[in-house]
C-alpha positions in Angstrom: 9.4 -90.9 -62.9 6.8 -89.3 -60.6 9.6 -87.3 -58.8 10.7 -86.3 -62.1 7.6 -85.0 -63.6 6.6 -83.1 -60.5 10.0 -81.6 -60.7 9.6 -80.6 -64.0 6.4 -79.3 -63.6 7.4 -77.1 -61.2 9.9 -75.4 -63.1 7.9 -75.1 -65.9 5.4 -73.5 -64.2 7.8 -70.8 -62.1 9.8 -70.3 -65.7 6.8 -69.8 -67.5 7.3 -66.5 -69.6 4.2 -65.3 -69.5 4.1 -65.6 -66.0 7.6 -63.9 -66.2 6.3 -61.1 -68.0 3.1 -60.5 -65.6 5.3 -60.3 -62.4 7.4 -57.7 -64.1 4.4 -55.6 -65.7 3.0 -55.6 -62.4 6.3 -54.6 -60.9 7.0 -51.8 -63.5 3.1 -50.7 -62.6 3.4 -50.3 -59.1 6.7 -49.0 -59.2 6.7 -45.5 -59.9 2.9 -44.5 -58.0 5.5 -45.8 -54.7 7.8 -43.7 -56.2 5.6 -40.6 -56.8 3.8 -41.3 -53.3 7.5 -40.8 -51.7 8.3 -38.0 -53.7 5.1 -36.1 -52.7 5.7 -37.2 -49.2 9.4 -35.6 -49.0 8.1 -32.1 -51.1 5.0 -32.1 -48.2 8.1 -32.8 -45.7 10.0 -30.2 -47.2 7.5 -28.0 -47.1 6.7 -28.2 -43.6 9.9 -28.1 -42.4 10.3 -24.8 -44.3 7.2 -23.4 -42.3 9.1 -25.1 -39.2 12.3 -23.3 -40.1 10.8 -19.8 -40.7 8.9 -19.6 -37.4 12.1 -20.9 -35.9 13.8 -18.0 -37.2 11.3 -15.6 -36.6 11.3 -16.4 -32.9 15.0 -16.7 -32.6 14.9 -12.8 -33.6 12.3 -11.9 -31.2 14.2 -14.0 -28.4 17.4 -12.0 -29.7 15.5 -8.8 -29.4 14.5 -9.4 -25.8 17.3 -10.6 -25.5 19.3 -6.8 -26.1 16.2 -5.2 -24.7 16.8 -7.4 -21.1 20.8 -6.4 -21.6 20.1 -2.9 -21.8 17.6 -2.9 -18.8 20.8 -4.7 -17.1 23.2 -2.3 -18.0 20.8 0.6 -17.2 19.9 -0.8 -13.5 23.5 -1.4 -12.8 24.5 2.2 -13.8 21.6 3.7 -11.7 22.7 1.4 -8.6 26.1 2.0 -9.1 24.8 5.9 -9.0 22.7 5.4 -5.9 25.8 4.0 -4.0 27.6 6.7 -5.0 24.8 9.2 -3.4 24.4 7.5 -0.5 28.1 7.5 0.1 27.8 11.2 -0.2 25.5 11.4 1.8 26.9 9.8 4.3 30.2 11.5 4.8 27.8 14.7 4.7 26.1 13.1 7.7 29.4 11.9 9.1 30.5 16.2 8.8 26.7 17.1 10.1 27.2 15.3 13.3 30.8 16.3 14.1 29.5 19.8 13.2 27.1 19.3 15.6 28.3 17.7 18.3 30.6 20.4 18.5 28.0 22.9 18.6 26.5 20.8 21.5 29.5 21.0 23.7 30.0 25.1 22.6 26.3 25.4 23.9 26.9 23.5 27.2 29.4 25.7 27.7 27.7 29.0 27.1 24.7 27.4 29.1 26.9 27.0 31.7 28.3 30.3 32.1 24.9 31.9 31.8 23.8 29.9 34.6 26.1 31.1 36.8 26.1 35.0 35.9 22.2 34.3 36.2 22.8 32.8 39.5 25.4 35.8 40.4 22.8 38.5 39.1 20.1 36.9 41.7 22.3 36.8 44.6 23.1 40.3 44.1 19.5 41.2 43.4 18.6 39.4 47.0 21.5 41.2 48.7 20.1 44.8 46.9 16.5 43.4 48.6 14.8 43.0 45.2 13.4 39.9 45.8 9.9 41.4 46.1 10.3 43.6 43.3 10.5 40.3 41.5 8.1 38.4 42.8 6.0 41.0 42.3 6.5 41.1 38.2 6.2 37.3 38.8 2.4 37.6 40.0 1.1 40.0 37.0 2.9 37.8 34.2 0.7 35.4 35.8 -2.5 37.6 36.1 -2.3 38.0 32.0 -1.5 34.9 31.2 -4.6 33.6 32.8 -6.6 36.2 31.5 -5.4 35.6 28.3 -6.3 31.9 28.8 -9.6 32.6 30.0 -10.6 34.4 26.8 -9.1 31.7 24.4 -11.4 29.0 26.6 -14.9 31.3 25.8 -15.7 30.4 22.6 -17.3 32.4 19.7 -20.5 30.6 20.0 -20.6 31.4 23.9 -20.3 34.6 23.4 -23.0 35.1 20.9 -25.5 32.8 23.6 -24.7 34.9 26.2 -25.3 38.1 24.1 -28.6 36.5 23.2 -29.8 35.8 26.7 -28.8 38.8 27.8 -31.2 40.6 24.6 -33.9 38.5 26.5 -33.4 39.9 29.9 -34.6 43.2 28.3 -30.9 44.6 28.1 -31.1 45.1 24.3 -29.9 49.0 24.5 -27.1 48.4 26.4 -25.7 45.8 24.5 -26.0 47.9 21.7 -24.5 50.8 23.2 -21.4 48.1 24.3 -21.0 47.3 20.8 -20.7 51.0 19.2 -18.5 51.5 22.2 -16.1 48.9 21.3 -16.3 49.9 17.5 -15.5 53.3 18.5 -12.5 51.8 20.4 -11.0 49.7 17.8 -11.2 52.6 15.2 -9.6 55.3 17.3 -7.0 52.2 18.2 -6.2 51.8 14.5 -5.7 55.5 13.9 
C-alpha cells in the first residue's frame, strides 16, 4: 500500500498540469532571447567576416599589383642583361680584330725597326770610314752643353731669382740692375718685331 501511494504520488506530482504548464511557459520564455542572442551573434559574425573579406580583397589587389610591377622589373632586367651580353660580345670580337690588328702592326714595326737599324749601322760605318767621327762627337758635346743649360735654368726658381735681385739692390748695384732689366725689355721687344 505504502509502495503504492508513493508511486502514485510521484506521478501525480510529475503529471501535475500546472507544473506542466510552468515548464513550458518557461521554455517558450527563454526560448526565443537564445534565439535572438544567436541570431545577433551570426549578423556580428557576418559582419566581421565581411570586414575580413574586404581587407582580404584589398590586399590581394595590392599583392597582384606588386605582383605585375615585380614581373615587369623581371622582364625589363632580363632585356637589359640580354642587351649587355650582346655588347660585350661586340665588344669582344672588336677586341679580338684590335689585337690581330695590332699584333700585326707589331711584327710590321719590328720589321721596319730592323731595317733602320742596319742602314743606321751602314750610314755610321761609312761616316767612320769618311773620318766623321769627330764631326759627331762634336755635335754630341753642344746638344749636351744646351741641355744642361736649359736644366740649369728650369732648377733656379722664380723666387731665387727675385732674392738674388734683392741682395744684389743691397750691395748698392741698384742702377745696374735697372739698366739689365731695360736692356732685356729692349731685347724681347725688338725679338718680337
Amino acid at each position: 500500500m505504502t509502495g503504492k501511494r508513493t508511486l502514485n504520488c510521484k506521478a501525480s506530482s510529475l503529471n501535475h498540469p500546472s507544473q506542466i504548464f510552468f515548464m513550458i511557459y518557461i521554455y517558450m520564455f527563454n526560448q526565443p532571447q537564445s534565439l535572438e542572442k544567436k541570431l545577433d551573434n551570426c549578423e556580428m559574425n557576418r559582419k566581421y567576416l565581411d570586414k575580413d573579406i574586404q581587407t582580404l580583397r584589398k590586399s590581394n589587389t595590392d599583392l597582384k599589383k606588386e605582383v605585375n610591377e615585380l614581373n615587369d622589373m623581371l622582364d625589363e632586367s632580363e632585356n637589359r642583361k640580354m642587351n649587355e651580353i650582346g655588347r660585350a660580345e661586340n665588344f669582344y670580337e672588336a677586341l679580338k680584330e684590335n689585337t690581330k690588328q695590332l699584333h700585326k702592326a707589331e711584327d710590321e714595326l719590328i720589321k721596319y725597326g730592323e731595317a733602320d737599324w742596319h742602314a743606321s749601322l751602314k750610314r755610321i760605318g761609312m761616316d767612320l770610314k769618311e773620318g766623321g767621327k769627330r764631326r759627331s762627337d762634336q755635335k754630341r758635346r753642344t746638344r749636351r752643353g744646351a741641355r744642361r743649360r736649359s736644366n740649369q735654368k728650369r732648377r733656379t726658381r722664380r723666387g731665387a731669382r727675385r732674392s738674388n735681385q734683392k741682395r744684389r739692390t743691397r750691395r748698392g748695384a741698384r742702377r745696374s740692375n735697372q739698366k739689365r732689366r731695360t736692356r732685356r725689355g729692349t731685347r724681347r721687344s725688338t725679338r718680337r718685331r
